[in-house]
C-alpha positions as CSV (number, residue, x, y, z in Angstrom):
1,X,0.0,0.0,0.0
2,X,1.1,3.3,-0.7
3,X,1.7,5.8,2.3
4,X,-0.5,8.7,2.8
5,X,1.3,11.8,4.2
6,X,-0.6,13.7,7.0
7,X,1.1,17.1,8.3
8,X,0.7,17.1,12.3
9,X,-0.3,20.2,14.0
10,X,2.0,20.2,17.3
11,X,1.5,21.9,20.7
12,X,3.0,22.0,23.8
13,X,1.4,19.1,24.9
14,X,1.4,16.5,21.8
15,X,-0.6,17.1,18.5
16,X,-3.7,18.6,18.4
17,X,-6.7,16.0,18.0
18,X,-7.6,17.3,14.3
19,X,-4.3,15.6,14.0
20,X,-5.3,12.2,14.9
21,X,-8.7,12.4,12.9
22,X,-6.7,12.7,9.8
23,X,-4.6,9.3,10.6
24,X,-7.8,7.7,11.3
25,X,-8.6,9.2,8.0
26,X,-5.6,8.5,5.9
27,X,-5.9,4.4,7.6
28,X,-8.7,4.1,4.2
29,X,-6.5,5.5,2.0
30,X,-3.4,3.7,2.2
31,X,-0.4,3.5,5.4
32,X,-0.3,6.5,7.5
33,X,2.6,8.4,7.5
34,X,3.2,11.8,9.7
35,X,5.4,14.7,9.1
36,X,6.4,16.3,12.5
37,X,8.0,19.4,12.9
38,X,10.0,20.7,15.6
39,X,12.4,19.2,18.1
40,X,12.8,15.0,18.8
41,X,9.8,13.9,21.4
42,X,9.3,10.3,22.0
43,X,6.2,11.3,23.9
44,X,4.7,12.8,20.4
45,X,5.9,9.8,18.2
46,X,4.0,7.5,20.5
47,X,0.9,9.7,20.4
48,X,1.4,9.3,16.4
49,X,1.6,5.9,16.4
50,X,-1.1,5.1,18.8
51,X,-3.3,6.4,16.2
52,X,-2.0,5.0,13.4
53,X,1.0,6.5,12.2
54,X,3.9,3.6,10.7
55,X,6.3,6.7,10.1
56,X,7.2,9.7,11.4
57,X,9.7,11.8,9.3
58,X,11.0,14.0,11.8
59,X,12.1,17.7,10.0
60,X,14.0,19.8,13.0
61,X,15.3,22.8,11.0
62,X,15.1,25.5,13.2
63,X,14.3,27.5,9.8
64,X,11.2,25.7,10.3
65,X,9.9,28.1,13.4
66,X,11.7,30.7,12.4
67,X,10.0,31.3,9.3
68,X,6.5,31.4,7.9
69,X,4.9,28.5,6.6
70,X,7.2,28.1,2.8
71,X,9.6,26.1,4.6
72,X,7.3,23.1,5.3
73,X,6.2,23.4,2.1
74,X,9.8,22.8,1.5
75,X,9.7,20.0,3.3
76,X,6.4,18.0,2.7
77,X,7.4,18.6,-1.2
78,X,10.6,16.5,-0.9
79,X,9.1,13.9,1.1
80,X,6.2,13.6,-1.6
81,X,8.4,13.6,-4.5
82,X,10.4,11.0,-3.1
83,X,7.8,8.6,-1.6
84,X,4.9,9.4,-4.0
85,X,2.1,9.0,-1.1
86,X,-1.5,8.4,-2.6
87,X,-2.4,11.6,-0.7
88,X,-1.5,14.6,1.6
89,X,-4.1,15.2,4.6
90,X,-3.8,18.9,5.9
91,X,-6.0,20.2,8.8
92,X,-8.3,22.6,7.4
93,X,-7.0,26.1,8.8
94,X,-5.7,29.2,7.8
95,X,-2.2,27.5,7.5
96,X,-3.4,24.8,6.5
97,X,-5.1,25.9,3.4
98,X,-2.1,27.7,2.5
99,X,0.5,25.0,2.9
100,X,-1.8,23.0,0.6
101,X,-2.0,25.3,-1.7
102,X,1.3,26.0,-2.2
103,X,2.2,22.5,-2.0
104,X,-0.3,21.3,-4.9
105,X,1.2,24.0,-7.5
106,X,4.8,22.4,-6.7
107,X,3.6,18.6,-7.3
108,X,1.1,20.0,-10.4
109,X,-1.6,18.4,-8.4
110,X,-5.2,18.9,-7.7
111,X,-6.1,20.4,-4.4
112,X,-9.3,20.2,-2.9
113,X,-10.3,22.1,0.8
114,X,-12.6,22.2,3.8
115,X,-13.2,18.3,2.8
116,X,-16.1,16.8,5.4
117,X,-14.9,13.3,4.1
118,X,-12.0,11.4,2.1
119,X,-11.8,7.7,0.4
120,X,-11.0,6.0,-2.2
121,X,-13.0,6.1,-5.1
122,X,-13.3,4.5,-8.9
123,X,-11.6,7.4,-9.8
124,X,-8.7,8.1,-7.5
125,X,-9.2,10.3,-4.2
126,X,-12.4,11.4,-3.7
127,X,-13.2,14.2,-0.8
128,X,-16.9,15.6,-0.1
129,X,-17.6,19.0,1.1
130,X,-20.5,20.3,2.3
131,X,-21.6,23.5,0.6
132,X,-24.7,25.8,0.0
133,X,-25.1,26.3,3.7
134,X,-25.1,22.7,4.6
135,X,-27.6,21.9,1.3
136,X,-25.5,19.9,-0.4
137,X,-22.8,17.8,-0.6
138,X,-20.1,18.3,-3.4
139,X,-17.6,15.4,-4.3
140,X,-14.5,16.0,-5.7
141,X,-12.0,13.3,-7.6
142,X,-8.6,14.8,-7.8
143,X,-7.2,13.2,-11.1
144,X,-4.3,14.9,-11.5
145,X,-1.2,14.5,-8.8
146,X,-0.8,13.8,-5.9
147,X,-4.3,14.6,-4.4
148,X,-3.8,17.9,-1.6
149,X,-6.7,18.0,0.8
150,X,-7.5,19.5,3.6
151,X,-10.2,18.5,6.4
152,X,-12.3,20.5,8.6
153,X,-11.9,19.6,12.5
154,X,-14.5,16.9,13.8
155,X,-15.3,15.6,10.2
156,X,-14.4,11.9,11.8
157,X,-14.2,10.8,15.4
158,X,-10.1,9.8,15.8
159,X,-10.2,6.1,16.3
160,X,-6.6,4.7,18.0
161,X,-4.9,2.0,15.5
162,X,-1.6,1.1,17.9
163,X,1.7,0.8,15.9
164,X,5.3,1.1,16.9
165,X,6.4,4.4,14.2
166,X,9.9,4.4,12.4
167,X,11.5,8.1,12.9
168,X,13.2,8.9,9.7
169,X,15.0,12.4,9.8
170,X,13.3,14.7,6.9
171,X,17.0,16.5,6.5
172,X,15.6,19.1,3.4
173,X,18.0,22.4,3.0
174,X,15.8,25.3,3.5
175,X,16.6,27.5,0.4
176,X,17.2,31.6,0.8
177,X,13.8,32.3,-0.4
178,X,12.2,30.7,2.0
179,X,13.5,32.5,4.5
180,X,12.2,36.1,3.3
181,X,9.5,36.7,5.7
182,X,10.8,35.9,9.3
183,X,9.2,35.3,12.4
184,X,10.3,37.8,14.6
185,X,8.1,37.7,17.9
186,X,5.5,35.8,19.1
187,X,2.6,36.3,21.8
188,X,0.7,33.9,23.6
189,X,-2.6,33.3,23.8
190,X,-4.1,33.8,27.6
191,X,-5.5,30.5,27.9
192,X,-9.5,30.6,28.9
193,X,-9.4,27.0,29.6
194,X,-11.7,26.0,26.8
195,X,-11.0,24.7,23.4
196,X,-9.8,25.8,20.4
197,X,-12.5,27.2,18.3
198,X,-11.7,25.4,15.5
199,X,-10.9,22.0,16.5
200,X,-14.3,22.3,19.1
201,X,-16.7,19.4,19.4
202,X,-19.2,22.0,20.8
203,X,-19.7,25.6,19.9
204,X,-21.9,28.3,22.3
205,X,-22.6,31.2,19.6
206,X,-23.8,34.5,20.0
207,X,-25.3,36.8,18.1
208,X,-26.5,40.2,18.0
209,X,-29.6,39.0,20.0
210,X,-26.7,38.8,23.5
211,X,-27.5,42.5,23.4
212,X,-24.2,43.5,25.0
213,X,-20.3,42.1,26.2
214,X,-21.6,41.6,29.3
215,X,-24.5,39.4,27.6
216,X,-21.6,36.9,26.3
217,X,-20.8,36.2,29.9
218,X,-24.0,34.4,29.5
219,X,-22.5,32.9,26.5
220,X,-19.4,31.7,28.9
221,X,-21.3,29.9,31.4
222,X,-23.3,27.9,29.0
223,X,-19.7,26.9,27.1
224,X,-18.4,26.1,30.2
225,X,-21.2,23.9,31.2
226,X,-20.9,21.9,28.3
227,X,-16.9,22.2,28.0
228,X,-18.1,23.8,24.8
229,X,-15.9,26.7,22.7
230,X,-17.2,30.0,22.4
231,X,-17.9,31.8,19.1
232,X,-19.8,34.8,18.1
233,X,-21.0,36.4,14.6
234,X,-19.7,39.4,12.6
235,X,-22.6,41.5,14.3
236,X,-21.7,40.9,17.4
237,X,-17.6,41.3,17.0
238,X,-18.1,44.5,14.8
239,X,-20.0,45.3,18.1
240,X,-16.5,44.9,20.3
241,X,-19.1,42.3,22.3
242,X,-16.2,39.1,21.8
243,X,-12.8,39.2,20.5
244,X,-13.0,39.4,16.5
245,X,-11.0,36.2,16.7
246,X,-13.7,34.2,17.6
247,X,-15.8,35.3,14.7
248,X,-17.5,32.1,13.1
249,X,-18.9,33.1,9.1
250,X,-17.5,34.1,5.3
251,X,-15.1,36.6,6.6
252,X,-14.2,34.4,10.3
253,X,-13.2,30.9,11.3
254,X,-14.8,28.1,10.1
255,X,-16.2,25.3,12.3
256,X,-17.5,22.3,12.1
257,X,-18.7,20.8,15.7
258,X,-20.9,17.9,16.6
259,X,-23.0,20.2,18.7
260,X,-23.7,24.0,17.7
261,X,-25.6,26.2,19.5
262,X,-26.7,29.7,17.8
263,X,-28.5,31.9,20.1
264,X,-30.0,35.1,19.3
265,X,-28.2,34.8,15.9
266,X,-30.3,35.4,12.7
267,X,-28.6,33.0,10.4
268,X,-27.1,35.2,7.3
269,X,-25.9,33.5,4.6
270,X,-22.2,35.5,5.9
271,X,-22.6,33.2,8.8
272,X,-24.1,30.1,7.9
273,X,-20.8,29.3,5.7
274,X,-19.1,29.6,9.0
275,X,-20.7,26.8,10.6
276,X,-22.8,24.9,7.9
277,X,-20.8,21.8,8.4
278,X,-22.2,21.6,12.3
279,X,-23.8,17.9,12.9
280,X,-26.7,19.0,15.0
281,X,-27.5,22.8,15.4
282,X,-29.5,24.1,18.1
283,X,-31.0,27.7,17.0
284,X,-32.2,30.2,20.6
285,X,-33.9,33.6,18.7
286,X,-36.7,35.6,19.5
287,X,-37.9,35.6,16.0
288,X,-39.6,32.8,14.6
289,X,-39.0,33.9,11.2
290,X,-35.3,33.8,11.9
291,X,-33.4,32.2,8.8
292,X,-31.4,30.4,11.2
293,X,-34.8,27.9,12.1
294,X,-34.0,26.4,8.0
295,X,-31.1,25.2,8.8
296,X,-31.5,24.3,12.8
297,X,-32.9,20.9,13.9
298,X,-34.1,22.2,17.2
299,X,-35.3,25.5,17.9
300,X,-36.6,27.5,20.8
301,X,-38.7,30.3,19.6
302,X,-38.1,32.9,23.1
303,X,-35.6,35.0,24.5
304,X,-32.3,33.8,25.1
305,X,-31.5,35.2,28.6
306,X,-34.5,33.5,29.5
307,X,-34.1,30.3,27.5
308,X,-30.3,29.6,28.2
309,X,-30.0,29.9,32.2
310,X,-32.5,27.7,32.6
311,X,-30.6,25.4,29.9
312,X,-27.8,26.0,32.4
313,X,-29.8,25.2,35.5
314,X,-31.0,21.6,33.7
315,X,-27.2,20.8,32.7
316,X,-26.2,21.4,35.9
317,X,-28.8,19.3,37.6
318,X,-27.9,16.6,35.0
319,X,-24.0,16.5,35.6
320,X,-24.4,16.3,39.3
């Protein structure tokens, strides 16, 4: 079987679980393969192979973190034109999207992104994607090339596959131009103890219908009783209610949760691509005409300071 190269997304502590749903992924496709960046960790090569992974090509430049992201394009480009892998899996972020699309113009290969599923097909690699607001579903055979793809967080629920990984070092010069644009500070992230936005299973929204900032620390509690992330729409960041960078829609992040829950949200078109790819959506709005209601399947017509602390007060009673 041929391998099938996924690019991990490393933190602190391990990968990040988009990560592991692409191994689970790439397991139909052909042999797993991951390509780690960064410093040796035995710790993160077992959590690779837990879940899959029969290599590991290790690339330690420190170019790598110095630089923006042409120098792993550097790399995963050798690696593919040497081992000619039936596919590249890419979580579906900012980065993401721009590794891969840097990456399929080097390999003169067919790139497809925001994929909701991947597998084999009759005519190569086939990927679906969920567009029109959820409508429909798109699939995509990339005929040309290596197939590029990238997947949206919690399009697959990571299922462990235990395997001892080889570590092969992924020694690829990093060239002067890909060392134009340099890294030169970084800032973390206070940490609010919930999860990334992105990679969420559950999303608490809110929409211009919180009424105010202080309305999102309704928004909080609900998250927090569910372990949930928190997001908000353009209305409501344009608004200075909630950091812009937890806008979900066209012109924000992109999510795709098991759980979503929109309240006081009207459900623009802006917004709906933001989160059309939500398994169950739960819509809280006063208006019963609310476009949000086409796409939900549950609704509460009411008012949402009303509606979610007594949401609250039933999860609580539930959990203890």
């Amino acid at each position: 079987m041929s391998e099938v190269l996924v690019i991990a997304d490393r933190t602190d502590d391990g990968v990040r679980k988009p990560t592991l749903e692409l191994l689970t992924l790439a397991r139909r496709l052909g042999e797993p393969s991951a390509v780690l960046f960064g410093p040796p960790d035995d710790a993160v090569v077992a959590q690779l192979g837990e879940y899959g992974a029969q290599k590991v090509y290790l690339a330690s430049d420190p170019a790598i973190a110095e630089h923006l992201v042409v120098p792993k394009v550097d790399v995963v480009t050798a690696i593919a034109l040497r081992v000619s892998p039936a596919a590249v899996l890419i979580t579906s972020s900012a980065e993401g999207k721009d590794v891969a699309g840097r990456l399929a113009v080097r390999l003169g290969s067919g790139v497809v992104t925001d994929a909701v599923d991947v597998r084999a097909g009759a005519d190569g690699i086939e990927a679906d994607q969920s567009v029109v607001a959820g409508e429909w579903v798109a699939t995509t055979a990339v005929v040309r090339g290596v197939p590029v793809v990238t997947v949206r967080p919690n399009a697959v629920a990571p299922v462990a596959a235990p395997v001892t990984p080889v570590v092969e070092a992924a020694d690829v010069e990093i060239g002067a131009a890909s060392r134009r644009a340099r890294i030169v500070g970084r800032s973390p992230k206070a940490a609010s103890g919930r999860p990334e936005l992105a990679d969420a299973a559950v999303v608490v929204a809110g929409g211009r219908g919180v009424g105010s900032a202080e309305g999102f620390g309704l928004m909080e509690r609900l998250a927090d009783a569910l372990g949930a992330a928190v997001g908000a729409s353009r209305a409501a960041t344009d608004e200075k209610w909630y950091p812009h960078d937890h806008q979900i829609g066209q012109t924000g992040k992109t999510v795709a949760p098991q759980l979503y829950i929109a309240n006081g949200i009207s459900g623009a078109i802006q917004h709906r691509a933001g989160m059309q790819g939500s398994r169950t959506v739960v819509a809280v709005n006063k208006d019963p005409k609310a476009p949000i209601f086409a796409i939900a399947d549950f609704g509460v017509v009411g008012d949402l300071h009303v509606v979610v602390p007594k949401l609250i007060e039933e999860i609580a009673q539930r959990s203890s």
